[in-house]
C-alpha positions as CSV (number, residue, x, y, z in Angstrom):
1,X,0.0,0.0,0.0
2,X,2.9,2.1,0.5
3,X,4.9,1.9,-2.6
4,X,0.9,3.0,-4.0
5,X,0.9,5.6,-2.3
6,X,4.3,6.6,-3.0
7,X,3.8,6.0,-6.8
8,X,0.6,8.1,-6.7
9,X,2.4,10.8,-4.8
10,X,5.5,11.0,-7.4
11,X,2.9,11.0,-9.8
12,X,1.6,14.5,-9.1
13,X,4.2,16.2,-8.3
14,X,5.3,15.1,-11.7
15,X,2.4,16.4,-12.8
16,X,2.9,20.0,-10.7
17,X,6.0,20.3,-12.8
18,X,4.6,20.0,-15.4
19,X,1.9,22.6,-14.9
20,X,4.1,24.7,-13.4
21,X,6.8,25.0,-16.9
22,X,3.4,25.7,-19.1
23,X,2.5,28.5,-16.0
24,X,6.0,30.3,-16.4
25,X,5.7,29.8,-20.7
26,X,2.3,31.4,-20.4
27,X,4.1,33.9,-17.4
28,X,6.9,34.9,-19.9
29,X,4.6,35.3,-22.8
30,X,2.6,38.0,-21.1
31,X,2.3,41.5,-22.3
32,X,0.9,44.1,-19.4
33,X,-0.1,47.4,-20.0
34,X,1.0,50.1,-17.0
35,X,-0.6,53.2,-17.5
36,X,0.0,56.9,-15.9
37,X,-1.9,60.6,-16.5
38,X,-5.6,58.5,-17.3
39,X,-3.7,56.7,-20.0
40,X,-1.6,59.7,-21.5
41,X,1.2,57.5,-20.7
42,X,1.7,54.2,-21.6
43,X,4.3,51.5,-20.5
44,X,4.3,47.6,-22.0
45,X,5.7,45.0,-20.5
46,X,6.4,41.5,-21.0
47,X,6.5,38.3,-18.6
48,X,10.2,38.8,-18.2
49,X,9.8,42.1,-16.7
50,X,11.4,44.1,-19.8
51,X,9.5,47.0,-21.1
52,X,8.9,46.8,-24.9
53,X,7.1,50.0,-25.4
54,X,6.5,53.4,-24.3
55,X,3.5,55.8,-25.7
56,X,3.5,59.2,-24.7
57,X,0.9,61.6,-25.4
58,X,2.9,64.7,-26.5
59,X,0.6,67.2,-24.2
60,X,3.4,65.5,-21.2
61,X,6.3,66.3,-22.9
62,X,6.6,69.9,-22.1
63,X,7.6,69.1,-17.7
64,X,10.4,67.0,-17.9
65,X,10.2,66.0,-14.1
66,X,6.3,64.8,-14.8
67,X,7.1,62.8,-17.1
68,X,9.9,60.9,-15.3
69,X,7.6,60.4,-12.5
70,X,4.6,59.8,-14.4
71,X,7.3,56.8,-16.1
72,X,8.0,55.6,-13.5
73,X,4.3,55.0,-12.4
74,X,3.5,53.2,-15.1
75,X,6.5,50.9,-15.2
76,X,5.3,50.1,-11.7
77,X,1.7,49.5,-12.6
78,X,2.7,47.0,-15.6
79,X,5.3,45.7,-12.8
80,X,2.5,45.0,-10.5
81,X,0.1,43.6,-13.3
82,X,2.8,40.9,-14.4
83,X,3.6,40.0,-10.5
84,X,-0.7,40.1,-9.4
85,X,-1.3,37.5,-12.6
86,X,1.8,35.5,-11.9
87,X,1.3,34.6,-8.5
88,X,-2.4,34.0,-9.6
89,X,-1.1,31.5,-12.3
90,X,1.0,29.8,-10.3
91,X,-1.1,29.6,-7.3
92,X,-3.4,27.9,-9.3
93,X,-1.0,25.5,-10.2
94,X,0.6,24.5,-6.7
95,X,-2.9,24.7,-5.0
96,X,-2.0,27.6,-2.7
97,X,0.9,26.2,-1.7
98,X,4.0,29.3,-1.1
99,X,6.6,27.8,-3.6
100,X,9.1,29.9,-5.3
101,X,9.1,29.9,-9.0
């Protein structure tokens, strides 16, 4: 009964790895939007935490210092997106279990 037990136990956690490689493809193939200034300012970013875009309404361009803190907002928001929908992936995928990834 043991070794069934123990078969049955490898078995998902084989299974867990699994899910949890198609989680991080799906993770790293994500594209997030972080926006600033009601959308005025626009930052993309992918799963890999890399921004890939910028859009900036030209009405921001004339206060330099704005625009670098309105930048920076949006990086964070897209940040945040890809961290709030990664944990959710992968929380999904260990069951609520804490596990790094």
């Amino acid at each position: 009964m043991f070794k069934g037990g123990m078969a049955g136990m490898m078995q998902k956690a084989k299974q867990m790895q699994e899910d949890m490689e198609v989680a991080q493809k799906e993770i790293k193939s994500l594209n997030c939007l972080g926006i600033a200034a009601s959308g005025s300012l626009k930052v993309e970013m992918n799963g890999d935490y890399k921004v890939t875009n910028i859009y900036i309404d030209e009405s921001l361009t004339s206060d330099k210092e704005m625009l670098e803190d309105l930048i920076i907002i949006a990086v964070n928001d897209a940040s945040s997106r890809i961290n709030s929908i990664s944990k959710e992936k992968m929380k999904n995928v260990t069951g609520g279990l804490n596990l790094p990834f």
